[in-house]
Steps between C-alpha positions, in 0.01 A plus 500: 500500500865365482742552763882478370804681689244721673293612226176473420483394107226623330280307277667537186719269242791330685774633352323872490413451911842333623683849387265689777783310702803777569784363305359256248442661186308375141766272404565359844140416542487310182848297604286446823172343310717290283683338752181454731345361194199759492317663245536837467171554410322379752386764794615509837136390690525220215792380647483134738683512884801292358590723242517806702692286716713414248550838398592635822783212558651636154471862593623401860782306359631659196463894511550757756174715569297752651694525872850332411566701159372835676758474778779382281445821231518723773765353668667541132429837523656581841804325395541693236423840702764381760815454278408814379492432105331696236174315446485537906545862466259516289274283758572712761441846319147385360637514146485299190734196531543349151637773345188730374552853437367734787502859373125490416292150559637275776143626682386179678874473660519832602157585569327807471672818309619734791498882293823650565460917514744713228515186300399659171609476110615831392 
């Protein structure tokens, strides 16, 4: 098993394994295999010492992952909550930030429905 940034990669096509990686997605991982010169259809047990190596110095070189990118979104975030703007309002509350409606939906940010009594259509 593959060891890249931290993760274990499963056995699976390159370009399908590399996005188990936190912060490459489908079309990174196929910028990645070009540029490394692999094909993408080959499995991840298949593949020889160098190229892993190879694909670790890109990964390494050219994109920020796992650790790195997870500090720097949440430092994003914290920014945003400290200069006290909308979308880190909306952080801070535990609400939709991009603008979605809230009256009904909006579940997963707020979490579960909390009944309110003498709230009643008439």
């Amino acid at each position: 098993m593959a060891r890249i940034a931290g993760v274990d990669l499963p056995n699976k096509h390159v370009d399908i394994a590399l996005t188990y990686i936190y912060g490459i997605g489908h079309s990174s991982a196929l910028k990645i295999c070009e540029k490394t010169g692999i094909d993408i259809n080959k499995k991840m047990n298949d593949l020889t010492a160098d190229e892993i190596n190879n694909l670790r110095k890109v990964i390494e070189s050219d994109y920020k992952v796992e650790g790195r990118l997870r500090t720097e979104v949440s430092l994003n975030i914290k920014r945003l909550m400290d200069i006290g703007s909308y979308r880190g309002l909306r952080h801070r509350r535990g609400l939709p930030v991009r603008g979605q409606r809230t009256r009904t939906n909006a579940r997963t940010r707020k979490g579960r429905k909390k009944t309110v009594a003498g709230k009643k259509k008439r």
